[in-house]
The first five atom37 places (N, CA, C, CB, O) and aatype in JSON, in Angstrom:
{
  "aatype": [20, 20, 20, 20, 20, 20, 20, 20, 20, 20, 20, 20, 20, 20, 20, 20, 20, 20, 20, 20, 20, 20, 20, 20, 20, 20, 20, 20, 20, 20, 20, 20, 20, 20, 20, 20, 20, 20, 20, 20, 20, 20, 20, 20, 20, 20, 20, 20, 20, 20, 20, 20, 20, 20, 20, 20, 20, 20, 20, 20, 20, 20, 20, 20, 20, 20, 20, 20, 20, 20, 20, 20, 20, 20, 20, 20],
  "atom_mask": [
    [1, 1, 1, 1, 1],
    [1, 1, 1, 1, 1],
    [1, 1, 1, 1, 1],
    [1, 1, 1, 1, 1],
    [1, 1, 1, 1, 1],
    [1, 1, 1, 1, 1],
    [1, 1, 1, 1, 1],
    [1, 1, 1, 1, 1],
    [1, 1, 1, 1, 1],
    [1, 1, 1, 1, 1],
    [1, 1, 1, 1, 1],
    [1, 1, 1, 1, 1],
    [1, 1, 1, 1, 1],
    [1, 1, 1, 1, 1],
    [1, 1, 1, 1, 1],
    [1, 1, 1, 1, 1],
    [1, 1, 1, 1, 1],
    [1, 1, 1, 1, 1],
    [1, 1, 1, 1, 1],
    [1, 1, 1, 1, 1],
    [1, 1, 1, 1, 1],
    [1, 1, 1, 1, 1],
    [1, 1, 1, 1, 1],
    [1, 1, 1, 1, 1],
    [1, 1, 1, 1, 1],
    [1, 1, 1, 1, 1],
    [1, 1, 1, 1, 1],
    [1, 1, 1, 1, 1],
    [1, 1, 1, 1, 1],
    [1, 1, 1, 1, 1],
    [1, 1, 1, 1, 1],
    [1, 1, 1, 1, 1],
    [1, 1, 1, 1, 1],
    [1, 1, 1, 1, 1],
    [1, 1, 1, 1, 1],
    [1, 1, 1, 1, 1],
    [1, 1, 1, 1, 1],
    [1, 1, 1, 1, 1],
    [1, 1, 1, 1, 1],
    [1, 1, 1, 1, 1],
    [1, 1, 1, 1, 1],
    [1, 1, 1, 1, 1],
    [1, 1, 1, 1, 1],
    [1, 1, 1, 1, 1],
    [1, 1, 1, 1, 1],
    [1, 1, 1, 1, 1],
    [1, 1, 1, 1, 1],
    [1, 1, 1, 1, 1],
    [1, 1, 1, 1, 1],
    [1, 1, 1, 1, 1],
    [1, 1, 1, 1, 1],
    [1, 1, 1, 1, 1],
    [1, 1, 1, 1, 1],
    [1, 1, 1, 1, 1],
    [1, 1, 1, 1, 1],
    [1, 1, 1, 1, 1],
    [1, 1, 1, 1, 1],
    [1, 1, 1, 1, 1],
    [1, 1, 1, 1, 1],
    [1, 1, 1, 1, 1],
    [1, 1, 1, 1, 1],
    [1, 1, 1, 1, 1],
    [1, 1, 1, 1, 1],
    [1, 1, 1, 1, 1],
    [1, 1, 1, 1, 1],
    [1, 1, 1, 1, 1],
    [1, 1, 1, 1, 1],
    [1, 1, 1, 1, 1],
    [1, 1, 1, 1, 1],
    [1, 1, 1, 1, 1],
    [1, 1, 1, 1, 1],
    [1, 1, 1, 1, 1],
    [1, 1, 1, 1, 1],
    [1, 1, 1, 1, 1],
    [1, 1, 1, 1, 1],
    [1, 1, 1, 1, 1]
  ],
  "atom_positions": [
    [[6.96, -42.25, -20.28], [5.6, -41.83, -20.49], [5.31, -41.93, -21.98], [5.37, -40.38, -19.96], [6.09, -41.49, -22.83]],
    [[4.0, -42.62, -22.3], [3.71, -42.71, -23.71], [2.75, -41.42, -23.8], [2.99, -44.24, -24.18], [1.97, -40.96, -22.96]],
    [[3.17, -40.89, -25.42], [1.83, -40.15, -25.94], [1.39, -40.6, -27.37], [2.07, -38.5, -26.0], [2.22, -41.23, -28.02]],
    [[0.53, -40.41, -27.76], [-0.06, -40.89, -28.89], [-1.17, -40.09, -29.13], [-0.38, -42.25, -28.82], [-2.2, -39.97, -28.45]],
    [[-0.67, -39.3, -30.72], [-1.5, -38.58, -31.54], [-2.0, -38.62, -32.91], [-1.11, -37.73, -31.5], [-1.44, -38.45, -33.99]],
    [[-3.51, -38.97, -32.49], [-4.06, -39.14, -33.73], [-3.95, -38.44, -34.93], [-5.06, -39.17, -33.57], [-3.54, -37.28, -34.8]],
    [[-4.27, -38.93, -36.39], [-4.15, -37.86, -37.43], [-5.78, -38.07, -37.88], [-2.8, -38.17, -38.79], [-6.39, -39.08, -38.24]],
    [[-6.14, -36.88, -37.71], [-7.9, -37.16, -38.57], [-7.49, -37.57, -40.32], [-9.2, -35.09, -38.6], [-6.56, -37.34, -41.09]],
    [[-8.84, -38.34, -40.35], [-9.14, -38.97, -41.59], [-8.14, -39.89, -42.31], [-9.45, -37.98, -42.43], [-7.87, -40.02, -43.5]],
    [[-7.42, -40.77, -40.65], [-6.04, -41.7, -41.21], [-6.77, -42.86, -40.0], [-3.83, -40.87, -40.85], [-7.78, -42.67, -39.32]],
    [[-6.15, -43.68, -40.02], [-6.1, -44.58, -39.15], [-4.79, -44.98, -37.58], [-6.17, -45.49, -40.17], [-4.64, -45.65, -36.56]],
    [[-3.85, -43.48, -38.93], [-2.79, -44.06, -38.08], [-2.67, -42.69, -36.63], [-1.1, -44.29, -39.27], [-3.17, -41.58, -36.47]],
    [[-1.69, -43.61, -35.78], [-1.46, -43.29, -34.57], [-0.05, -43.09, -34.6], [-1.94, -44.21, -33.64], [0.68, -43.83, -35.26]],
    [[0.47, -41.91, -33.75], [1.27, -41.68, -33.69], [2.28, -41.9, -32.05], [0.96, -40.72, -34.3], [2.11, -41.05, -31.17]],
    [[3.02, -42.77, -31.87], [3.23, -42.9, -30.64], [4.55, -42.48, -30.43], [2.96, -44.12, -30.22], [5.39, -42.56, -31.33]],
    [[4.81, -42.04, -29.31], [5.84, -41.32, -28.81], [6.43, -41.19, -27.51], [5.59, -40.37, -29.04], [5.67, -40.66, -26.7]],
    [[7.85, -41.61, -26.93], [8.16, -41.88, -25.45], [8.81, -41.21, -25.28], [8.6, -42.93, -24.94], [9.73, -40.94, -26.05]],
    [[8.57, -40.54, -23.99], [9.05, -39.23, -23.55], [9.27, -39.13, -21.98], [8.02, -38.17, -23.99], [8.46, -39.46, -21.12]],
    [[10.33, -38.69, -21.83], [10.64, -38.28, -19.96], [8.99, -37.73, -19.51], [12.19, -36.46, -19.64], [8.23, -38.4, -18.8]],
    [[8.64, -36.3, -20.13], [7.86, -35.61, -19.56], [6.92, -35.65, -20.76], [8.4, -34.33, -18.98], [7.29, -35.78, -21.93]],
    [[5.31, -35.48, -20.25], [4.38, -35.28, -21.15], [3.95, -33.75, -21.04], [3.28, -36.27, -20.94], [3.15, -33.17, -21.76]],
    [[4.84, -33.11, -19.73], [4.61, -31.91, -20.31], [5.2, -30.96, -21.01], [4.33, -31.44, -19.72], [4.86, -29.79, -21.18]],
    [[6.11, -31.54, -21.42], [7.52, -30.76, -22.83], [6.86, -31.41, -23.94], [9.72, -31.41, -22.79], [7.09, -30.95, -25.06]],
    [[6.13, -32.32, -23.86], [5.17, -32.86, -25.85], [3.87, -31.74, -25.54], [4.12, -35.46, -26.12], [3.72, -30.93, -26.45]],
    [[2.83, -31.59, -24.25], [1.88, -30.27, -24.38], [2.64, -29.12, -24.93], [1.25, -29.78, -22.94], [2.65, -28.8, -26.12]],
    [[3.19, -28.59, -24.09], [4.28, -27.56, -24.69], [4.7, -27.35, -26.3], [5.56, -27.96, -24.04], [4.62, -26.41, -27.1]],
    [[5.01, -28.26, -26.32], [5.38, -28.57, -28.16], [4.19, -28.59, -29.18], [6.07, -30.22, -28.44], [4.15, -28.14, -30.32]],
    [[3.44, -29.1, -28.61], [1.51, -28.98, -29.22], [1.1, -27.75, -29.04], [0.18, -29.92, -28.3], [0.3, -27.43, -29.92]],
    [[1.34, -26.84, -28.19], [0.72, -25.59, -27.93], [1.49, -24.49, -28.67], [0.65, -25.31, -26.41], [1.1, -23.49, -29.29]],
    [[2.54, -24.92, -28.46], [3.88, -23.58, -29.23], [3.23, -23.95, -30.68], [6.29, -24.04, -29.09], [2.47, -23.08, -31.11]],
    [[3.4, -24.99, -31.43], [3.22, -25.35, -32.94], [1.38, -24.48, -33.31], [3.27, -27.62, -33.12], [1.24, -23.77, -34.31]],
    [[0.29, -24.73, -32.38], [-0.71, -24.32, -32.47], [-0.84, -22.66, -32.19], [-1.36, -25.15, -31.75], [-1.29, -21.89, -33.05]],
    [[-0.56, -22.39, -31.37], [0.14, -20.9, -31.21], [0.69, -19.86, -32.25], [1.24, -21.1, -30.5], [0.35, -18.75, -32.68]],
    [[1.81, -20.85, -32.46], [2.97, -20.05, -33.36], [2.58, -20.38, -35.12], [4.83, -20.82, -32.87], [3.36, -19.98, -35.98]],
    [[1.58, -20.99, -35.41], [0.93, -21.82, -37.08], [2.08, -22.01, -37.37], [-0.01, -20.97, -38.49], [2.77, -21.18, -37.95]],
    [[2.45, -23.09, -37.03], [3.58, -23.75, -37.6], [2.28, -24.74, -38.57], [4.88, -24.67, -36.24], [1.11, -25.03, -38.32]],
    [[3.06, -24.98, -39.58], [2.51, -26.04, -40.79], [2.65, -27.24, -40.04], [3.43, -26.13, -42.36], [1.63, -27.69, -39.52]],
    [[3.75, -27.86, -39.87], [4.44, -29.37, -39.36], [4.9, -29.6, -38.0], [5.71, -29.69, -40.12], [5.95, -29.16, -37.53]],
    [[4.08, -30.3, -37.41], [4.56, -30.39, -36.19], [5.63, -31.88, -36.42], [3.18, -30.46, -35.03], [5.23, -32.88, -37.02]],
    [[7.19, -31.76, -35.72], [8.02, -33.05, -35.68], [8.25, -33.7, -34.54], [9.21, -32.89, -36.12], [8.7, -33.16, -33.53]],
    [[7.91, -35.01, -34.66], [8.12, -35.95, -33.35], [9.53, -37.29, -33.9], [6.15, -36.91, -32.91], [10.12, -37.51, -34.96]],
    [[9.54, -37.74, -32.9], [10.53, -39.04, -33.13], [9.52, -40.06, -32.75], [12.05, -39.15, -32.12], [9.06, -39.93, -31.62]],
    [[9.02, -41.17, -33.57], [8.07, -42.11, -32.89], [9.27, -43.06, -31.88], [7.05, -43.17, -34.24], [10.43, -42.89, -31.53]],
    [[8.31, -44.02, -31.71], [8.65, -45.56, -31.1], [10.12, -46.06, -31.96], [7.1, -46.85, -31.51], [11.04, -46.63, -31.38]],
    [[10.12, -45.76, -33.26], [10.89, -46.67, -34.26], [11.63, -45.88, -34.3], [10.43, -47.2, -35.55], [12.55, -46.09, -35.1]],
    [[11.69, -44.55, -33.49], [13.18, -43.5, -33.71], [13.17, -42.95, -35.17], [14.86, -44.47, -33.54], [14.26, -42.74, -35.69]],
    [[11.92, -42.68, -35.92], [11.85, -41.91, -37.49], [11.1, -41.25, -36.62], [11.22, -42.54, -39.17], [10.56, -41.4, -35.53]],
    [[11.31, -40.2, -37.73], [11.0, -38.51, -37.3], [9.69, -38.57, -38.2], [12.4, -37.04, -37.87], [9.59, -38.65, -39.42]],
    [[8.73, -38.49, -37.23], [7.5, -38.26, -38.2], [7.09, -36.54, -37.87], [6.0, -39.51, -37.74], [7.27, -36.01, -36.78]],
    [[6.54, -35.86, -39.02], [5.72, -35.0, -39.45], [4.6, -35.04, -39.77], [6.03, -34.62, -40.11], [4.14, -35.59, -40.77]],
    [[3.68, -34.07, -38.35], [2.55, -34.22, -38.46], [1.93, -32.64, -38.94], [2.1, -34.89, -37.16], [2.31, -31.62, -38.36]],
    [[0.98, -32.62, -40.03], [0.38, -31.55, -40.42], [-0.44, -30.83, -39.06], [-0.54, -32.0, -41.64], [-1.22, -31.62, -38.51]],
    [[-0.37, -29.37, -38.4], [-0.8, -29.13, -37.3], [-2.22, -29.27, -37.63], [-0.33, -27.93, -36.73], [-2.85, -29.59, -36.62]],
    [[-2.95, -29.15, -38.66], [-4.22, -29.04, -39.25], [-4.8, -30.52, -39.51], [-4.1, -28.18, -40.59], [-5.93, -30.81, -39.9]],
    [[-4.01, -31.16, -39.27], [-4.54, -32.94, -39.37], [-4.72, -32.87, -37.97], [-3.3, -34.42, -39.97], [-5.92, -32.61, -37.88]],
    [[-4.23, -32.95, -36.73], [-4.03, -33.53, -35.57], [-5.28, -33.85, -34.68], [-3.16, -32.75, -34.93], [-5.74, -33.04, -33.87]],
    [[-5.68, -34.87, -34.86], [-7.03, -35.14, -34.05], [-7.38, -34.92, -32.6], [-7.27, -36.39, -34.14], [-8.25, -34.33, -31.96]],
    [[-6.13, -35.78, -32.32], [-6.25, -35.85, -30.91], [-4.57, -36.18, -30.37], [-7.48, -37.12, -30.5], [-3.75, -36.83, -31.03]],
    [[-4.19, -35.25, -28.37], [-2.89, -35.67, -28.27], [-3.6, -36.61, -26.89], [-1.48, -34.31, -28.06], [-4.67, -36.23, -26.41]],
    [[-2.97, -37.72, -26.4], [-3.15, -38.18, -25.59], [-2.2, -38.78, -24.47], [-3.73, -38.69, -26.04], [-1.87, -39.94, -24.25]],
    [[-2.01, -38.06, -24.08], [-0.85, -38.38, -22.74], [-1.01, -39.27, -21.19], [-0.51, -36.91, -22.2], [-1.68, -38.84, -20.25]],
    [[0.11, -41.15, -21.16], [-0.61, -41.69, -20.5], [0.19, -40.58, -19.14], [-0.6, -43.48, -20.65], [1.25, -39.97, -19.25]],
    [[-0.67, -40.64, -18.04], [-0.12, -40.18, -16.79], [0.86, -41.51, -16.25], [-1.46, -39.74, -15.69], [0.31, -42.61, -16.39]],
    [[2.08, -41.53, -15.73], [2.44, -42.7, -15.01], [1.76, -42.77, -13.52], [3.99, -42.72, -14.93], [1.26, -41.94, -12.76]],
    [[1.98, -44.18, -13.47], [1.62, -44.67, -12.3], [0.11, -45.12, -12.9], [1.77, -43.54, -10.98], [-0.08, -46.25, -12.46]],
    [[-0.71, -44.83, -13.48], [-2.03, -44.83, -14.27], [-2.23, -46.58, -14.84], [-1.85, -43.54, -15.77], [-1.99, -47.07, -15.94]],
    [[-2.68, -47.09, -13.79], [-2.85, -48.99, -14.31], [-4.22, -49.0, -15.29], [-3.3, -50.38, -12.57], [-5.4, -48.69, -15.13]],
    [[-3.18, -49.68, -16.69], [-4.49, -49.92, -18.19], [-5.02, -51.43, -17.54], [-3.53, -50.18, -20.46], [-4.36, -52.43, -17.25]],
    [[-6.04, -51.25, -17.48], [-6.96, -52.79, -17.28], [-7.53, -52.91, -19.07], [-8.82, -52.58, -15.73], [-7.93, -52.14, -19.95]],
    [[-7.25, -54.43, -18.89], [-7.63, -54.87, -20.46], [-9.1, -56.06, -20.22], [-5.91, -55.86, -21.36], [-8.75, -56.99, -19.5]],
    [[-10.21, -56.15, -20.57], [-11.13, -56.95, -20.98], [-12.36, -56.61, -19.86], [-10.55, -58.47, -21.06], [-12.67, -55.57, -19.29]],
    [[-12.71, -57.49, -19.83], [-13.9, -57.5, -18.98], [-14.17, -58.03, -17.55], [-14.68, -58.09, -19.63], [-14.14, -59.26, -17.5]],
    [[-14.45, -57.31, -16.18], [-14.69, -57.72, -15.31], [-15.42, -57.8, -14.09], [-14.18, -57.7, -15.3], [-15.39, -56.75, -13.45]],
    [[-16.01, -58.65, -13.62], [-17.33, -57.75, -12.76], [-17.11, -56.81, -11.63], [-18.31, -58.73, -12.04], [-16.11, -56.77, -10.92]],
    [[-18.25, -55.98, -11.53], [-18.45, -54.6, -11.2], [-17.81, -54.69, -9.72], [-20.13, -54.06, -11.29], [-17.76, -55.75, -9.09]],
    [[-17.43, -53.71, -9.34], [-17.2, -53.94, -7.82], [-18.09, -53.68, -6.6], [-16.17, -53.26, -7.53], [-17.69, -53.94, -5.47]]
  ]
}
């Protein structure tokens, strides 16, 4: 399961693969909860990124089984 969390006023994305997307909610809620300063993930590239809890734009968790359609196609 991918998640990917934005940082406001960056461009960058933070992506992250995980058994469960509900042990990364969990981890978003405890850090927001508990004011933790830094929330820590392991991205894609296996570095440990640190995200400021006060930056975090957005968390976005794909559901599996969930088919991404890419471009354009007519309506059904």
């Amino acid at each position: 399961m991918k998640v990917r969390i934005g940082v406001a006023d960056s461009n960058r994305v933070v992506e992250v693969e995980t058994d469960s997307g509900t042990s990364v909610k969990k981890e978003v809620d405890e850090a927001f909860g508990a004011g933790s300063p830094i929330l820590w993930f392991e991205d894609t590239k296996h570095r440990l990124v640190g995200i400021p809890t006060g930056r975090i734009a957005y968390v976005e968790i794909d559901q599996e089984g969930e088919a991404r359609s890419v471009g354009f196609s007519a309506g059904a």
